[in-house]
C-alpha positions as CSV (number, residue, x, y, z in Angstrom):
1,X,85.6,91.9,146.7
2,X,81.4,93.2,147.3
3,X,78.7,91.0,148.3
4,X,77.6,88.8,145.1
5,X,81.6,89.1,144.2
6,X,82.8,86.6,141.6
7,X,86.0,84.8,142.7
8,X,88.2,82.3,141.6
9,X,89.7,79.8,143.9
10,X,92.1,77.3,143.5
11,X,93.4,74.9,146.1
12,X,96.1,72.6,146.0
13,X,98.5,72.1,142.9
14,X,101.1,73.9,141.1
15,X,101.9,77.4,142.6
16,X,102.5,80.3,140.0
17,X,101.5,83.8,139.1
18,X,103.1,84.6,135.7
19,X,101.5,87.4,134.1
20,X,102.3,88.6,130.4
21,X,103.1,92.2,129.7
22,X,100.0,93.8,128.2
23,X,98.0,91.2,130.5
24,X,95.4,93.3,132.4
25,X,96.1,94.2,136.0
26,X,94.4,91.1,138.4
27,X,93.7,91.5,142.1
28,X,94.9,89.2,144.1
29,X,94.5,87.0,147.2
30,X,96.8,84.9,148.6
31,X,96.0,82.7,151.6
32,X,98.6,80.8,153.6
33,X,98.6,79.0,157.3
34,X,102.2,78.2,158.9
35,X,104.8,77.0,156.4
36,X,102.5,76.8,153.2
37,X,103.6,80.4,153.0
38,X,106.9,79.1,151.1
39,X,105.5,79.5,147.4
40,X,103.0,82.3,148.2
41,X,105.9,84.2,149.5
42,X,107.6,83.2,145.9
43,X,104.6,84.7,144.4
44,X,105.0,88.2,146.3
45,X,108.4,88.4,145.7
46,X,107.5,88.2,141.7
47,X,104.7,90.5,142.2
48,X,106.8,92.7,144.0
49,X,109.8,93.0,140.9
50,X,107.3,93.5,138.4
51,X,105.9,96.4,140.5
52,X,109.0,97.8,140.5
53,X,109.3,97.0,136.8
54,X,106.2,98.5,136.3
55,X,107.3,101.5,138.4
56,X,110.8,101.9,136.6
57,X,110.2,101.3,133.4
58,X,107.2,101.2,131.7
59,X,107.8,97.9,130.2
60,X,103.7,97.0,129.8
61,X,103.5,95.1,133.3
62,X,100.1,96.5,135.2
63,X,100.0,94.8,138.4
64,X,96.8,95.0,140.4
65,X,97.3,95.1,144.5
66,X,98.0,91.8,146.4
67,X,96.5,90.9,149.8
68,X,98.0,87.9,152.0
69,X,96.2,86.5,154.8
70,X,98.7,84.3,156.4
71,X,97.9,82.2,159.3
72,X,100.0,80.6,162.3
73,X,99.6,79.9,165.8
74,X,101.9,82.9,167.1
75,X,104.1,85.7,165.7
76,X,107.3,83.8,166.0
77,X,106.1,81.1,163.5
78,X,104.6,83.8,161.2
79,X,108.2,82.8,158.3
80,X,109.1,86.1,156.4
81,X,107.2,88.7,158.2
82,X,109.9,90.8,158.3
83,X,110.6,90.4,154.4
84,X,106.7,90.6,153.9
85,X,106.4,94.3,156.2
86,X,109.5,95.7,153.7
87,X,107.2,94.7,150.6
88,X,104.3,96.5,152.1
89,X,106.3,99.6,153.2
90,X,108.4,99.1,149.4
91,X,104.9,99.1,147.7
92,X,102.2,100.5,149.7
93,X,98.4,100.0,148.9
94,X,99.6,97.6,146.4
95,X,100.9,94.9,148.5
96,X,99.4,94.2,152.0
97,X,99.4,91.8,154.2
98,X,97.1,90.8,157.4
99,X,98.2,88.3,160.3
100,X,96.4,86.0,162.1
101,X,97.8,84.1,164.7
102,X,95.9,81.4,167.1
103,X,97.2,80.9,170.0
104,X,99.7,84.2,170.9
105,X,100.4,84.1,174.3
106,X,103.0,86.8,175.0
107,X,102.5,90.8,173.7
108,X,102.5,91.4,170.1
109,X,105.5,93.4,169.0
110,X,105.2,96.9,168.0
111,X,106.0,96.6,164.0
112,X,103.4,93.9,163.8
113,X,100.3,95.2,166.1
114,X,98.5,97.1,163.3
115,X,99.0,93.9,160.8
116,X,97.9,91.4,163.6
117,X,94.4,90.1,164.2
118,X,93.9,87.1,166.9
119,X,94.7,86.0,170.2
């Protein structure tokens, strides 16, 4: 998104992303703090086989990039991040994924460092 972007933002509800082949590409955002990741991380897994679909075979899926913003209070409660780093190696500049955590005490690991904003 630019300044004076145009977004749509839903909150709450049913959970899905099921795009239609021929559907134009979207961008997407998907925002999660602590264990609300569960459906989001459904959604990127989707996202994900229809890139490789896409990729593959041609089949008239056109996915647009993803970007996850997932919250928690330190690295060791961030669920999936190793599954979410293997999408963004898998797929990269299509999927990507920052990580905020609030109250890290100990060193950030390695893998995670450039992903990782916070304390």
């Amino acid at each position: 998104c630019t300044v004076a972007s145009e977004v749509a933002l839903r909150v709450g509800g049913d959970f899905f992303f099921d795009p239609q082949p021929g559907d134009s590409p979207v961008k997407l955002v998907l925002i999660a703090g602590g264990v609300g990741i569960n459906p989001l991380f459904s959604i990127l897994l989707h996202i994900a086989d229809l890139h490789g679909y896409q990729e593959g075979k041609g089949n008239g899926y056109k996915m647009g990039p993803v970007k996850l913003y997932y919250s928690a209070k330190n690295t060791s409660q961030l669920l999936f991040k190793r599954n979410i780093l293997g999408l963004m190696n898998a797929f990269p500049g299509k999927i990507t994924c920052r990580f905020h955590v609030t109250q890290q005490s100990s060193e950030v690991c390695e893998e995670l460092q450039p992903h990782v904003t916070g304390k």
